[in-house]
C-alpha positions in Angstrom: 10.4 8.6 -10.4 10.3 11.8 -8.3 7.3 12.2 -5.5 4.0 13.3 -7.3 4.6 16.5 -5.6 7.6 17.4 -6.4 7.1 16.5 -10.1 7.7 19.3 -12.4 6.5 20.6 -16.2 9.4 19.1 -17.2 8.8 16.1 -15.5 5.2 16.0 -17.0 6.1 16.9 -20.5 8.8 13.9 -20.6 6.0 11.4 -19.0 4.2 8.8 -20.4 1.2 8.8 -18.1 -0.8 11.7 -16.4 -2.5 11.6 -13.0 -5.7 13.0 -12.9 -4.9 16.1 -11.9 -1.7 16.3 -14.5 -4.5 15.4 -16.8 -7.3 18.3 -16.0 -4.0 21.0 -16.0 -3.5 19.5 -19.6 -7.0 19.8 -20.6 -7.3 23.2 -18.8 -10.3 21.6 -17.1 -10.9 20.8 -13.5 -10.1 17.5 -11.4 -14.2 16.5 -10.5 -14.7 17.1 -14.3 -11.4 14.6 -15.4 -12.9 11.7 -13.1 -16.5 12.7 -14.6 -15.1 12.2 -17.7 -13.6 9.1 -17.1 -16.6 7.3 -15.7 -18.6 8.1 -18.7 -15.8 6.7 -20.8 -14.7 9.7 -22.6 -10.8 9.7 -21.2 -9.0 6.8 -22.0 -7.4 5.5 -18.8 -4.8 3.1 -17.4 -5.3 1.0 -14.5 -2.6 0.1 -11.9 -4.2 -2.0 -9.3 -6.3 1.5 -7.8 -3.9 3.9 -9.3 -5.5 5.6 -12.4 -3.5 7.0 -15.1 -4.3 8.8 -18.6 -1.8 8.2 -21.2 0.0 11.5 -22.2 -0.1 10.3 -26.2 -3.6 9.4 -25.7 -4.9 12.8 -24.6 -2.5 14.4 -27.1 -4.4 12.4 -29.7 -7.9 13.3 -28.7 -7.2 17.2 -28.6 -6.4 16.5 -32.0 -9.2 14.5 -33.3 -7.2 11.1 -33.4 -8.8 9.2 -30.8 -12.3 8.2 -30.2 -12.6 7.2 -26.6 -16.0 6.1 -26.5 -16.5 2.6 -25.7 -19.8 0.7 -26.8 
């Protein structure tokens, strides 16, 4: 897997997880609002030990009305 920075659209298209800030460039929203987001449990996440990921599918899903990410 290529260095976060050097990962390209490409790259991000093909991938099955986002980083936050793949996520917000997705969403066409910014990175404080993504982890906002997250901690109110509106973005479904993936942890790795303290990594934090957003599965691509996932936020596909909830553009399209698919997905309801709030947990209660």
């Amino acid at each position: 897997m290529p260095n976060k920075k050097y990962r390209t659209e490409e790259f991000i298209e093909r991938s099955l997880t986002l980083t936050v800030e793949e996520a917000g460039q997705l969403l066409g929203i910014s990175v404080p609002l993504v982890w906002a987001m997250i901690k109110r449990g509106e973005l479904p996440t993936i942890r790795l030990g303290r990594l934090v990921r957003l599965s691509r599918a996932k936020l596909l899903a909830m553009i399209d009305g698919d997905v309801n990410t709030k947990q209660g």
